[in-house]
C-alpha positions in Angstrom: 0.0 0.0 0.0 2.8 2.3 0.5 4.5 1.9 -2.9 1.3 1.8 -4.0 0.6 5.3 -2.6 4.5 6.5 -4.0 3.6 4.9 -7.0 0.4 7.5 -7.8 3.2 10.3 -6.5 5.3 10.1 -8.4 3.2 9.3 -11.5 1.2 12.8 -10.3 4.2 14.8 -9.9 6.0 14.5 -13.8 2.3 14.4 -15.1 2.4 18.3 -13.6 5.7 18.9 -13.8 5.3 17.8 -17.9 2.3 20.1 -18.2 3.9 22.6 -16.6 7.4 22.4 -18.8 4.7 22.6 -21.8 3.3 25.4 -20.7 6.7 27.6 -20.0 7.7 25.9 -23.5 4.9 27.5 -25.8 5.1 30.7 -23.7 8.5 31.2 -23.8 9.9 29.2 -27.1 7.2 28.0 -29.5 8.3 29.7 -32.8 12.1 29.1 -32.1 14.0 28.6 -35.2 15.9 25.2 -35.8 18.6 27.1 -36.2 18.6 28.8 -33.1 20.2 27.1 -30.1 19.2 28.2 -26.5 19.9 26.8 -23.5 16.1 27.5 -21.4 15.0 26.0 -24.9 17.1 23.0 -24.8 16.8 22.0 -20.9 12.8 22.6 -21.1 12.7 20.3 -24.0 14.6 17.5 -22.2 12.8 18.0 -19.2 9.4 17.4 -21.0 11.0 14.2 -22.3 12.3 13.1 -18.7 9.1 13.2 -17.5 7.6 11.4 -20.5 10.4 8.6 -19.6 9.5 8.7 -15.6 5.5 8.1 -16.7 6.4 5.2 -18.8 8.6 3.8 -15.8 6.3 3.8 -13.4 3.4 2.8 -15.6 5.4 0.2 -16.9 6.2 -1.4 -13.3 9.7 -0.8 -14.1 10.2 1.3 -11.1 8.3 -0.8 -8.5 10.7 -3.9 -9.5 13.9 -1.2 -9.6 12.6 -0.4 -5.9 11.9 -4.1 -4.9 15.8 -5.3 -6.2 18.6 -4.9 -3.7 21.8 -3.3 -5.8 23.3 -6.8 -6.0 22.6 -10.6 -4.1 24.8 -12.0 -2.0 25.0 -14.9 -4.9 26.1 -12.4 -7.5 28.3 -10.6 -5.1 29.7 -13.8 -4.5 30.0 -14.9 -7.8 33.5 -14.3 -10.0 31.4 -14.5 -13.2 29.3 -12.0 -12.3 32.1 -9.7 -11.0 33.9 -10.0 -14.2 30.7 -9.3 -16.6 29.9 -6.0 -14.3 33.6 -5.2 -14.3 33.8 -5.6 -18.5 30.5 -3.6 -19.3 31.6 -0.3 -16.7 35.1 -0.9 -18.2 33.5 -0.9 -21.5 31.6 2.5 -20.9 34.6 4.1 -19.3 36.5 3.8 -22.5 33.7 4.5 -25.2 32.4 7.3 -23.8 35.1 9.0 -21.1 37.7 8.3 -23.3 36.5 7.6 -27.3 33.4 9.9 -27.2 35.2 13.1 -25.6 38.0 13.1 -28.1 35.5 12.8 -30.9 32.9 15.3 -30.2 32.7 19.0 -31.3 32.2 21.9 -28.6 33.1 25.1 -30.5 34.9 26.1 -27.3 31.8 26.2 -24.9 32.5 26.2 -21.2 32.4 23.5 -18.7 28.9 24.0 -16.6 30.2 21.4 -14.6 27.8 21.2 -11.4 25.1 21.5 -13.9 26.4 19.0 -16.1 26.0 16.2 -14.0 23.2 17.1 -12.3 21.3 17.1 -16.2 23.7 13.4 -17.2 22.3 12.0 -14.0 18.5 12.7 -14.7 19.1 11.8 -17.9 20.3 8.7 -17.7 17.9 7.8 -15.2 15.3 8.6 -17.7 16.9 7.4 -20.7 18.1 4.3 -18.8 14.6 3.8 -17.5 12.6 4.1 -20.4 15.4 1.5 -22.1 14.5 -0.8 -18.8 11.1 -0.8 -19.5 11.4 -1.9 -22.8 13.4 -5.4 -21.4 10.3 -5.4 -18.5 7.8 -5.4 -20.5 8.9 -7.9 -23.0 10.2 -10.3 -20.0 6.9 -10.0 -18.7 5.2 -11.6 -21.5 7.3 -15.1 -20.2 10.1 -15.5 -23.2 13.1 -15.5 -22.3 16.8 -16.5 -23.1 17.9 -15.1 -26.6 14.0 -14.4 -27.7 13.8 -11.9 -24.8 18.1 -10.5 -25.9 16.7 -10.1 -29.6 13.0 -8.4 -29.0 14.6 -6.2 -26.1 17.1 -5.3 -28.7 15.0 -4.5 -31.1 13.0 -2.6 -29.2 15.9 -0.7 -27.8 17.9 0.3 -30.8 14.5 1.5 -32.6 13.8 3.9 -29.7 17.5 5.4 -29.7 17.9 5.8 -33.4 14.5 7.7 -33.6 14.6 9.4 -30.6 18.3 10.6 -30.8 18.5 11.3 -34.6 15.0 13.1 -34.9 14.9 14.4 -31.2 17.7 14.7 -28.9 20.6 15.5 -31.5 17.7 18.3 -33.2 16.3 20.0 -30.5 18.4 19.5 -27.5 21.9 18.8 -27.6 23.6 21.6 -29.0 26.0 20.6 -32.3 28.8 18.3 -31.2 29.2 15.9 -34.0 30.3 15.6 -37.4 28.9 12.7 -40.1 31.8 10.7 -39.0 32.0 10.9 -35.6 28.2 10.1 -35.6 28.8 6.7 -37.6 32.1 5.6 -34.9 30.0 6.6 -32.0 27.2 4.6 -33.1 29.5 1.9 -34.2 32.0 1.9 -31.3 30.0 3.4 -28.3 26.3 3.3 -28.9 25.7 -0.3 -30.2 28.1 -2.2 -28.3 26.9 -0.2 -25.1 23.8 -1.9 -25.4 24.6 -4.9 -27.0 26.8 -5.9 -23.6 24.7 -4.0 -21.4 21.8 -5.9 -22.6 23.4 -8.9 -22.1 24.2 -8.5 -18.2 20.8 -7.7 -17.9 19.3 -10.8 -19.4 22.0 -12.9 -17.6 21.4 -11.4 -14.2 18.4 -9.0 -14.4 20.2 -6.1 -12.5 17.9 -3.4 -13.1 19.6 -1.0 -10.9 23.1 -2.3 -12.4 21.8 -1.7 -15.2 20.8 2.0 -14.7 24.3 3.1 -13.3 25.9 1.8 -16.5 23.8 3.9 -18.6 23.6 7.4 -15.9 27.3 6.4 -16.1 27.6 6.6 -19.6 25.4 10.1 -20.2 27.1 11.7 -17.5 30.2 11.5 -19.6 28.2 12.7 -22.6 27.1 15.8 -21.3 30.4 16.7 -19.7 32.3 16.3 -22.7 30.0 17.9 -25.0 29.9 20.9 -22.5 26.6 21.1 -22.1 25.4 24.5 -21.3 23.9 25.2 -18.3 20.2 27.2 -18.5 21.3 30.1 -17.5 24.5 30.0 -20.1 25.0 33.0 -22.1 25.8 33.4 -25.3 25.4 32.6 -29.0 25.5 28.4 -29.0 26.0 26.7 -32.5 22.8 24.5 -33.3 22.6 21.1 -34.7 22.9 20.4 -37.9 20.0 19.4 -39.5 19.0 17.3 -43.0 15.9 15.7 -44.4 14.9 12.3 -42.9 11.7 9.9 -42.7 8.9 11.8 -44.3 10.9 15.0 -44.8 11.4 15.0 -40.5 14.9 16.7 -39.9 17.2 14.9 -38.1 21.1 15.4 -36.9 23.4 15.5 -40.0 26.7 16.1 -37.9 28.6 19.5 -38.7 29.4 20.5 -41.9 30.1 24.0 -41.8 28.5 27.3 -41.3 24.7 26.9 -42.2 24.9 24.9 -44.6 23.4 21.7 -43.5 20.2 24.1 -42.3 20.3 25.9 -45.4 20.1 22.5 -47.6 17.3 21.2 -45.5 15.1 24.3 -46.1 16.2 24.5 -49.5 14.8 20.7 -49.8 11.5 21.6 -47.8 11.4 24.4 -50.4 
């Protein structure tokens, strides 16, 4: 009954706090060019999709199972296979993204917001991690399992991320930080493989919270190294890159040089 009672909290609160980050969105940014990068822009957007990820947690009974799982068992704890696997995916991130993914990202020589920073990677990758949770939850609740549950979870996973990130995030939130080939290593090298091992630790041991940290771990070093500017940043800030996509949608081309990405995808709407 408690949970229960958090449960309709928390599902409450980011049903208002979304409605609310609406609101101050069409009052205060509706009209915004594409081209036009602005930080109270930028962190209301994200914050209306963090709460649409928190809904679809606790809807999803994602978050009553992350509340009802200790971090680790004493068996896995315990257990040198399960030590190494943990070990090998937060190695894994640690060198895609802290390492890989800061020396191949773009910041136009933006500032360190560094407090702010992770303050925005954790609730992000509590939200992005989440949502990606619920995906695994939902299918393992249907009773497959083994590599029917890996392959539908992965699935289900990528197809989120690629339309989310390419037609959302990397359009109207991050600012630019990328280039056409830095996005096809990072999806390659950092992206994929994150989940494809990630994935795999959670089928083998169903760590949800393990699971979370990995990927909180991973966006915290996204933000950082892509200085992400804080709200209250000032300043001109260079905006994505943009080209035509899926039904003439705009999605992140990757910097090619002043403009001209925008200017080829309003040419083409044209």
């Amino acid at each position: 009954m408690a949970f229960f009672t958090f449960l309709n909290f928390y599902l409450i609160i980011f049903i208002i706090f979304a409605i609310v980050m609406i609101i101050v969105y069409i009052i205060r940014y509706k009209g915004l060019a594409i081209d036009v990068w602005e930080p109270g822009a930028a962190w209301t957007r994200a914050f209306i999709y963090f709460s649409f990820c928190n809904i679809i947690i606790a809807i999803s009974g994602t978050l009553e199972q992350i509340f009802a799982q200790s971090l680790f068992t004493i068996e896995q704890i315990t257990n040198p296979y399960w030590i190494i696997y943990c070990l090998i995916c937060f190695i894994y991130i640690f060198l895609a993204y802290w390492i890989l993914w800061s020396r191949m990202t773009l910041t136009f020589k933006r500032k360190y917001y560094i407090g702010s920073e992770i303050i925005f990677g954790v609730i992000w990758g509590f939200s992005s991690g989440g949502i990606l949770l619920s995906f695994y939850h939902l299918w393992r609740l249907t009773g497959i399992n083994g590599w029917v549950l890996y392959l539908f979870s992965f699935i289900s996973m990528g197809l989120w991320q690629y339309f989310i990130q390419d037609y959302f995030w990397d359009v109207y939130v991050s600012p630019e930080h990328d280039t056409p080939k830095s996005i096809i290593i990072k999806t390659a090298i950092c992206h994929i493989p994150n989940i494809v091992i990630c994935l795999g630790f959670l089928i083998t041991w169903n760590n949800y919270i393990v699971f979370i940290l990995l990927q909180t771990f991973a966006l915290i070093a996204s933000t950082i190294f892509q200085k992400f500017p804080a709200p209250w940043a000032k300043g001109k800030f260079n905006a994505p890159m943009v080209k035509q996509g899926i039904f003439g949608f705009p999605h992140g081309s990757g910097y090619l040089g002043e403009k001209k990405s925008y200017k080829n995808y309003i040419k083409k709407k044209k």
